[in-house]
Residue frames as a rotation matrix with the C-alpha (Angstrom) as fourth column:
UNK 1
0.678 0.733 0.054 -4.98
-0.086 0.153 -0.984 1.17
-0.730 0.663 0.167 13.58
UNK 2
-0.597 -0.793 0.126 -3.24
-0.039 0.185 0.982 -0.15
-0.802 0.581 -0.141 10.48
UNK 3
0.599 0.799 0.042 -4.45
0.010 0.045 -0.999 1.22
-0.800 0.599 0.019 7.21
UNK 4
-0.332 -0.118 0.936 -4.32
0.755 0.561 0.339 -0.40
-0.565 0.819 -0.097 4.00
UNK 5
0.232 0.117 -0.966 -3.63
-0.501 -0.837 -0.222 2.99
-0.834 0.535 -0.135 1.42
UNK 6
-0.776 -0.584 0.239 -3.46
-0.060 0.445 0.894 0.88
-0.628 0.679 -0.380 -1.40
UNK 7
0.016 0.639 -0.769 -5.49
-0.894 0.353 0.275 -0.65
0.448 0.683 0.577 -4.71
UNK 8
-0.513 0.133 -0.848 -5.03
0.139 0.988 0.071 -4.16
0.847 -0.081 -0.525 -3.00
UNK 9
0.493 0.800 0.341 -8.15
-0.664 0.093 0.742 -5.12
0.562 -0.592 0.578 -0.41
UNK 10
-0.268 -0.517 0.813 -7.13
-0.960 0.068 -0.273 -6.39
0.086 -0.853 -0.515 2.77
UNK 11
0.324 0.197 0.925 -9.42
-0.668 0.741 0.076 -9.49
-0.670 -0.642 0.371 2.22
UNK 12
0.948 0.025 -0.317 -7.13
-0.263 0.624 -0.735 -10.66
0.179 0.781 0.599 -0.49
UNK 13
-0.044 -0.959 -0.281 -3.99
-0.839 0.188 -0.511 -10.71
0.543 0.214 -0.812 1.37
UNK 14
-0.241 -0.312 -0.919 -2.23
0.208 0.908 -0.363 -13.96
0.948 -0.279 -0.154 2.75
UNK 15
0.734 0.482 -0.478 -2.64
0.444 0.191 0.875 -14.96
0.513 -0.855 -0.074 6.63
UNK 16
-0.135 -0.991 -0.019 1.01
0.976 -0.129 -0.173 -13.81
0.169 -0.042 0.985 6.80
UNK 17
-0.410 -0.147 0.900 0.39
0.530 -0.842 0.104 -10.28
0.742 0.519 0.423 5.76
UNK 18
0.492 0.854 -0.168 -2.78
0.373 -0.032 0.927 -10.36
0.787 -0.519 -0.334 7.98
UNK 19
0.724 0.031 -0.689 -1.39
0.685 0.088 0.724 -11.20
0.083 -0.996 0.042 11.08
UNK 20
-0.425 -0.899 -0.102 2.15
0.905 -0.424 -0.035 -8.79
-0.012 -0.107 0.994 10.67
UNK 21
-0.442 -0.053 0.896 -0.18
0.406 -0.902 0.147 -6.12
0.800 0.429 0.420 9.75
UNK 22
0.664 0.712 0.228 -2.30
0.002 -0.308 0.952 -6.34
0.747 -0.632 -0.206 13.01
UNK 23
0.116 -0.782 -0.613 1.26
0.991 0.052 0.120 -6.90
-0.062 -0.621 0.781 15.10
UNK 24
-0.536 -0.417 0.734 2.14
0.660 -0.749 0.056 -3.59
0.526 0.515 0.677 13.33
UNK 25
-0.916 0.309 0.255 -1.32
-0.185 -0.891 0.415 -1.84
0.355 0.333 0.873 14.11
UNK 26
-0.532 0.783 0.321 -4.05
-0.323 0.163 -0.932 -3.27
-0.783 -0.600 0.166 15.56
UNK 27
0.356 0.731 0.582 -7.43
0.459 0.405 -0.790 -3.58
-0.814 0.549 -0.192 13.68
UNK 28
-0.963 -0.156 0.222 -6.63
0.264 -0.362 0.894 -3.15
-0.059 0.919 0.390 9.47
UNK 29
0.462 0.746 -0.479 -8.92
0.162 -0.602 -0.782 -0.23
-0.872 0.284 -0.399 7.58
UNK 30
-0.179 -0.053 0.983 -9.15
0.977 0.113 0.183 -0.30
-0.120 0.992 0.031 3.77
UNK 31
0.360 0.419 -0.834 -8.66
-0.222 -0.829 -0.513 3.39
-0.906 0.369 -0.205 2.28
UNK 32
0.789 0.178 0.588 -9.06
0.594 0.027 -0.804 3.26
-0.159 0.984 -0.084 -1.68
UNK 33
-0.534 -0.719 -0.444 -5.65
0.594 -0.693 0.408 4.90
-0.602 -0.046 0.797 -3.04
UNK 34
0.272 0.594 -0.757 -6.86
0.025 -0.791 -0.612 8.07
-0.962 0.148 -0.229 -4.92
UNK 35
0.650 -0.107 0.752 -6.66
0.760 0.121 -0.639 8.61
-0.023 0.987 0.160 -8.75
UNK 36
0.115 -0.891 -0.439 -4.03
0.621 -0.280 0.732 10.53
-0.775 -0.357 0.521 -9.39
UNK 37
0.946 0.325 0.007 -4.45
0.107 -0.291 -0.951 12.88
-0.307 0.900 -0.310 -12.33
UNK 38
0.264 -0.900 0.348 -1.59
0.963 0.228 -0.140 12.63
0.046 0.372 0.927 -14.66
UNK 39
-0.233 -0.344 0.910 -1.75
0.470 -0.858 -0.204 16.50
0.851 0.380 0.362 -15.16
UNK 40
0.824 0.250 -0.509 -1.69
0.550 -0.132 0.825 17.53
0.139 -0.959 -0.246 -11.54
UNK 41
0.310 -0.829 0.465 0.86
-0.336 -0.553 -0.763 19.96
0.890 0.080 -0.450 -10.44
UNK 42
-0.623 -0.562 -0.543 3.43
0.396 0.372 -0.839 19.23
0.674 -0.738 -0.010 -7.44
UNK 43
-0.810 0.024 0.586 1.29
-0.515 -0.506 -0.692 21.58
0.280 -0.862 0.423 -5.63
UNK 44
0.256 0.945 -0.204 -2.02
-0.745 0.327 0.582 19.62
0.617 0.003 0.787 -6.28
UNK 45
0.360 -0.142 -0.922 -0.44
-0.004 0.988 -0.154 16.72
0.933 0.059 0.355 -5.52
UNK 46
-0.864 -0.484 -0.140 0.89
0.255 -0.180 -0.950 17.96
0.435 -0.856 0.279 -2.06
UNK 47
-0.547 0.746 0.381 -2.70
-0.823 -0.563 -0.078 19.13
0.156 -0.357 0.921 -1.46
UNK 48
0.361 0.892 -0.273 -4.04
-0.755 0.451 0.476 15.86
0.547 0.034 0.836 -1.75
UNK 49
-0.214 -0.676 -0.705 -1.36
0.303 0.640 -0.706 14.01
0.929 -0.365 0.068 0.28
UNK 50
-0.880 0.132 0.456 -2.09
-0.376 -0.780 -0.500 16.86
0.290 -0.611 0.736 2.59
UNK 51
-0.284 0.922 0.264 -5.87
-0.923 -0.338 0.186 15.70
0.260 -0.191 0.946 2.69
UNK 52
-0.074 -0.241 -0.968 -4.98
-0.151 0.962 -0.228 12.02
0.986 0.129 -0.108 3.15
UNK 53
-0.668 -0.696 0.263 -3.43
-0.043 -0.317 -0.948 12.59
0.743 -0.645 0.181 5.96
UNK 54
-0.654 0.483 0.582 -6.23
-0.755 -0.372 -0.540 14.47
-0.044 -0.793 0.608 7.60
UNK 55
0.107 0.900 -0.423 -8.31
-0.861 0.297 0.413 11.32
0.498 0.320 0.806 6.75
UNK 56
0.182 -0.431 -0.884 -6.14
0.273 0.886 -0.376 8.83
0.945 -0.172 0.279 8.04
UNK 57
-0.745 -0.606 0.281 -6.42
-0.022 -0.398 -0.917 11.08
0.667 -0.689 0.282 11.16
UNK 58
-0.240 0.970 0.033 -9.91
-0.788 -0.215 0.578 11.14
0.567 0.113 0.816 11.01
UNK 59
0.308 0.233 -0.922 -9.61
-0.374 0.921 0.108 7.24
0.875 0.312 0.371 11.17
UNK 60
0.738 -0.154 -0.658 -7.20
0.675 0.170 0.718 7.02
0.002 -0.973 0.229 14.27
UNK 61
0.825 -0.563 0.049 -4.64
-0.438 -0.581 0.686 9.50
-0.358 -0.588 -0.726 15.91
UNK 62
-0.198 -0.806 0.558 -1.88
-0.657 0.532 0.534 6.74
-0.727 -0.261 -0.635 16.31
UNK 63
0.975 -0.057 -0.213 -2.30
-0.166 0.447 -0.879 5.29
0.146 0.893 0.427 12.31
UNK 64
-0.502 -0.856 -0.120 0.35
-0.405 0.110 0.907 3.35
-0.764 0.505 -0.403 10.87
UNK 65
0.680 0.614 -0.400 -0.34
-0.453 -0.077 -0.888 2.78
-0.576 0.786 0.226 7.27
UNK 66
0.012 -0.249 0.968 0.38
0.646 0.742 0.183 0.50
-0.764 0.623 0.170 4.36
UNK 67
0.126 0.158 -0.979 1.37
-0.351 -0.916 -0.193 3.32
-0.928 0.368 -0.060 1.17
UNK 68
-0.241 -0.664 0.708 1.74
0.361 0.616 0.700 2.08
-0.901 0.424 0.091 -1.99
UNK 69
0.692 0.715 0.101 1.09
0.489 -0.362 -0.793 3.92
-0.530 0.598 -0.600 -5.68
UNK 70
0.762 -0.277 0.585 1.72
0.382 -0.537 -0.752 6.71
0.522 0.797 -0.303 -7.84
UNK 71
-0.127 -0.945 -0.303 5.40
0.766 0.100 -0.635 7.86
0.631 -0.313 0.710 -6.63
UNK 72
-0.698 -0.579 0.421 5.07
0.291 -0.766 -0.573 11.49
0.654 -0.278 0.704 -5.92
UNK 73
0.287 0.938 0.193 1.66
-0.409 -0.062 0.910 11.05
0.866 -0.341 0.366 -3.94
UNK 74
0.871 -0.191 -0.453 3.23
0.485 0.482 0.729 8.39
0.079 -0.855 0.513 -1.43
UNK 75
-0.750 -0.659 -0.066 6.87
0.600 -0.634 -0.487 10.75
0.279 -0.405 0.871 -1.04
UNK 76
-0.331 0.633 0.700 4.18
-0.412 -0.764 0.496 13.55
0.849 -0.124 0.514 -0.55
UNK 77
0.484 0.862 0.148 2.48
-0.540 0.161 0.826 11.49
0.689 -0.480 0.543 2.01
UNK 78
0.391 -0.710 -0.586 5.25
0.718 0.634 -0.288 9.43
0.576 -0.308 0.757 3.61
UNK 79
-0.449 -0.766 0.460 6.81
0.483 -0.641 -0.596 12.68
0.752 -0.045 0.658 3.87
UNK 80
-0.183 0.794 0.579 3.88
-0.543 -0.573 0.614 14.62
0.820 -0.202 0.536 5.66
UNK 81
0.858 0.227 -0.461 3.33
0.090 0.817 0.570 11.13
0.506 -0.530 0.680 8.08
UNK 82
0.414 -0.721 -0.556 6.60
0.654 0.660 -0.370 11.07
0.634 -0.210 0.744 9.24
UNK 83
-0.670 -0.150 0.727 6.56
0.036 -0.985 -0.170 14.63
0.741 -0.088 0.666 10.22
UNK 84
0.100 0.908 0.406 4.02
-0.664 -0.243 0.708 13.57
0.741 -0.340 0.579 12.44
UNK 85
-0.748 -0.663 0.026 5.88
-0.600 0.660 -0.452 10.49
0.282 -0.354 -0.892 13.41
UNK 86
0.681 0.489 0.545 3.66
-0.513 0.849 -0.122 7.79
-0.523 -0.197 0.829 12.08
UNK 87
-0.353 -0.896 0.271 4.99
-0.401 0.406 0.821 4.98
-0.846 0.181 -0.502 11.05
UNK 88
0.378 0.308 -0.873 4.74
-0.911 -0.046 -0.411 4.33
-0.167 0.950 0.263 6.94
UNK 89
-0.298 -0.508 0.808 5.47
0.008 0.845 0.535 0.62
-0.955 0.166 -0.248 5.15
UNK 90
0.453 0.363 -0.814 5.45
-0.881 0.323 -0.346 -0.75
0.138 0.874 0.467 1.93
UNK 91
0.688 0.436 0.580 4.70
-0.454 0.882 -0.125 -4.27
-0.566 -0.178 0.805 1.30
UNK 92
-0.605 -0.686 -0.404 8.06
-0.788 0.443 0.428 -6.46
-0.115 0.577 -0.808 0.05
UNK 93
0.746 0.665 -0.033 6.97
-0.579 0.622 -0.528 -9.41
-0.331 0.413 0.849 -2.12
UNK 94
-0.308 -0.911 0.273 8.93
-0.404 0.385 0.830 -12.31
-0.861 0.145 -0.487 -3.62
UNK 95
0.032 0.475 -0.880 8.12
-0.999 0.026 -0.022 -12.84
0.012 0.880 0.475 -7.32
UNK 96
-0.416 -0.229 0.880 7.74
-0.295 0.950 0.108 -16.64
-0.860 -0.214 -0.463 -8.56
UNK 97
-0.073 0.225 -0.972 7.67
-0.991 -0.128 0.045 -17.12
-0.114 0.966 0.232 -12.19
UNK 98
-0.017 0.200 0.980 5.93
0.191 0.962 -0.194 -20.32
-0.981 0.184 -0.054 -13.37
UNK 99
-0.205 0.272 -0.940 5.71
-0.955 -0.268 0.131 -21.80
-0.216 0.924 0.315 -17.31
UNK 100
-0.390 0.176 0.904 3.82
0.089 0.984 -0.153 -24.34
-0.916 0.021 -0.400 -18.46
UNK 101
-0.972 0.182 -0.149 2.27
-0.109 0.211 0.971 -25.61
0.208 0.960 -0.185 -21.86
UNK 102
0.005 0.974 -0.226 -1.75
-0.989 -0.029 -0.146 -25.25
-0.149 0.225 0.963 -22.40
UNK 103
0.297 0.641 0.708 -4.07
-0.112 0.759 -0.641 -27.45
-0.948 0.111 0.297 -23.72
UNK 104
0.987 0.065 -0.148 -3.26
-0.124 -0.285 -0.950 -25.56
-0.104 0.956 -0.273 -27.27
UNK 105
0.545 -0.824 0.157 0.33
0.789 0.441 -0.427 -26.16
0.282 0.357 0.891 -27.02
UNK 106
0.265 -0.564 0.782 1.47
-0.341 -0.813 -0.472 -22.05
0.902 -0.141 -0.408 -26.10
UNK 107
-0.266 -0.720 -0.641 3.66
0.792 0.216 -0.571 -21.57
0.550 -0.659 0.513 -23.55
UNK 108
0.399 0.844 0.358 1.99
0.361 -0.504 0.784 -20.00
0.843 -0.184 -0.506 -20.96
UNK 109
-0.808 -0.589 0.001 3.99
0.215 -0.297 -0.930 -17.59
0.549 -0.751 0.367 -18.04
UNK 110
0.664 0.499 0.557 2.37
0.026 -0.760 0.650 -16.18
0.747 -0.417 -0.517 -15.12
UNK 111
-0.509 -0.750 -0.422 3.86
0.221 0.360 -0.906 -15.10
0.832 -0.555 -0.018 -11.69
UNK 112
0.594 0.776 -0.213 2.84
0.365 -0.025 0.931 -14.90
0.717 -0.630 -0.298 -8.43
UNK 113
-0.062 -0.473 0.879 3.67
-0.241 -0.847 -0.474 -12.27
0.969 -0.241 -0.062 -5.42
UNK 114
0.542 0.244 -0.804 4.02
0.728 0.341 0.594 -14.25
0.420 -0.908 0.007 -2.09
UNK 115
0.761 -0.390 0.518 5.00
-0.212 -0.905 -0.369 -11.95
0.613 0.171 -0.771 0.62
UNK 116
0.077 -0.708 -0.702 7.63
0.807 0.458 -0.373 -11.50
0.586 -0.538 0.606 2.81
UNK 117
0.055 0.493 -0.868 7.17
0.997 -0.078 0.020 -8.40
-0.058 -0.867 -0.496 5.03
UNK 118
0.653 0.390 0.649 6.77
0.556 -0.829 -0.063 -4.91
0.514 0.402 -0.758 5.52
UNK 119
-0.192 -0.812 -0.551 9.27
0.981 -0.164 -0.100 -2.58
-0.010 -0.560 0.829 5.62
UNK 120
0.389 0.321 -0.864 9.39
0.552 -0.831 -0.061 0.76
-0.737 -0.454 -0.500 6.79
UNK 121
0.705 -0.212 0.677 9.92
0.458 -0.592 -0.663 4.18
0.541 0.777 -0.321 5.03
């Protein structure tokens, strides 16, 4: 099982992503990353990494997981996974800045995040 711990839904990534994540893991499962209260303490914040965990165990035994987020939540969890000896990734991207001119004349930027693969913690 390969689960997607992130804010980004699985049915918005590329065919790329798709298919590397099911090489990776089998069938992909969307868990919602958690809110993270700013005023949490290290211990909270190890408790809920802690309770991740047992969810993503819940889900399958033999997880490997997509982590991505608030820092000391995914070291907290990364950390806790690996100790277990699953295997963690985060998702490398390759930026691509476009500008162009409107209708109105502004100069208008945007970029886009194509990926390029997933590397381990």
């Amino acid at each position: 099982m390969f689960i997607n711990l992130t804010n980004h839904p699985s049915e918005k990534w590329g065919e790329k992503q798709l298919s590397e994540a099911i090489a990776l893991g089998g069938k992909i499962v969307d868990m919602p990353f958690p809110q993270i209260d700013p005023k949490a303490t290290t211990l909270d914040i190890e408790k809920l990494a802690s309770s991740y965990i047992a969810k993503c165990l819940d889900v399958d035994t033999n997880f490997k997981v997509l982590i991505q987020g608030e820092f000391t939540f995914v070291y907290n969890f990364v950390t806790f996974a690996r100790n277990l000896s699953k295997g963690c990734y985060t998702a490398t991207t390759e930026r691509k800045a476009f500008e162009y001119i409107n209708d109105k004349g502004e100069v208008i930027k945007t970029s886009i995040f194509e990926f390029v693969q997933f590397r381990e913690y």
